[in-house]
N, C-alpha and C positions, 0 to 999 in steps of 0.2 A: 787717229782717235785722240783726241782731248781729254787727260784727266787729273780731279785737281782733288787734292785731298783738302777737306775744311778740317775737321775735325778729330781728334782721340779721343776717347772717352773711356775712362778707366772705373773700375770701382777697387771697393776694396772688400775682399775673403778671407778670413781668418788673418786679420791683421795683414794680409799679403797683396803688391794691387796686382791687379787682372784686366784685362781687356773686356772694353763689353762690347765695343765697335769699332772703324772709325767711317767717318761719312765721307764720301765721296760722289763728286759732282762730274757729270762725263758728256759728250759730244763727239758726234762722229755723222761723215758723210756729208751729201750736199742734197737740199730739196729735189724732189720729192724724196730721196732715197734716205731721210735723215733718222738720228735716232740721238734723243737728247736726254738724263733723266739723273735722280739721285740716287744710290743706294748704301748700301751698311756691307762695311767687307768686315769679317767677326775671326771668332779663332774658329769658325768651320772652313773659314777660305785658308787654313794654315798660316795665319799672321799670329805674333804674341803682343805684348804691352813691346817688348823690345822692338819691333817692327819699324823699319826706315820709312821714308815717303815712298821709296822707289818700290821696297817690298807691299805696298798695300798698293801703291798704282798696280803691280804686275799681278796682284790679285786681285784688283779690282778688273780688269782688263782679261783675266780669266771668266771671273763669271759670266760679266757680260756677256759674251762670248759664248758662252755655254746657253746663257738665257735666248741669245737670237735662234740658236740652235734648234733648241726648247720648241721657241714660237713657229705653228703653223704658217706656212706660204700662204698671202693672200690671193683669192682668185677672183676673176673677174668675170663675166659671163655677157657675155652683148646679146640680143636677141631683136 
């Protein structure tokens, strides 16, 4: 799996900054089996603003993860 972080995105709370995201871009597998897409790893995926590249790929790489889990098995039915 392929994953690249673009972005951190901070703000700022009571004078303090904070984490609001950071984005990440990811691929994985080979046609037809593939799965390509964008998402937001936040402080629910247990990242902070201090967070390294490696710390948000390995949560980035968690959800995912979790989301294919998520997703129903497609089936196919011939007749």
């Amino acid at each position: 799996m392929n994953i690249t972080v673009n972005e951190k995105v901070t703000n700022f709370v009571d004078k303090k900054e904070v984490l609001a995201y950071a984005s990440v871009q990811f691929n994985s597998g080979q046609f037809p089996n593939s799965l390509n897409g964008n998402l937001q790893v936040t402080t629910d995926d247990s990242i902070d603003v201090t967070a390294t590249e490696d710390e948000i790929i390995a949560a980035a790489k968690k959800k995912i993860q979790a989301l294919i889990v998520k997703a129903p098995a497609e089936t196919t039915t011939e007749g």
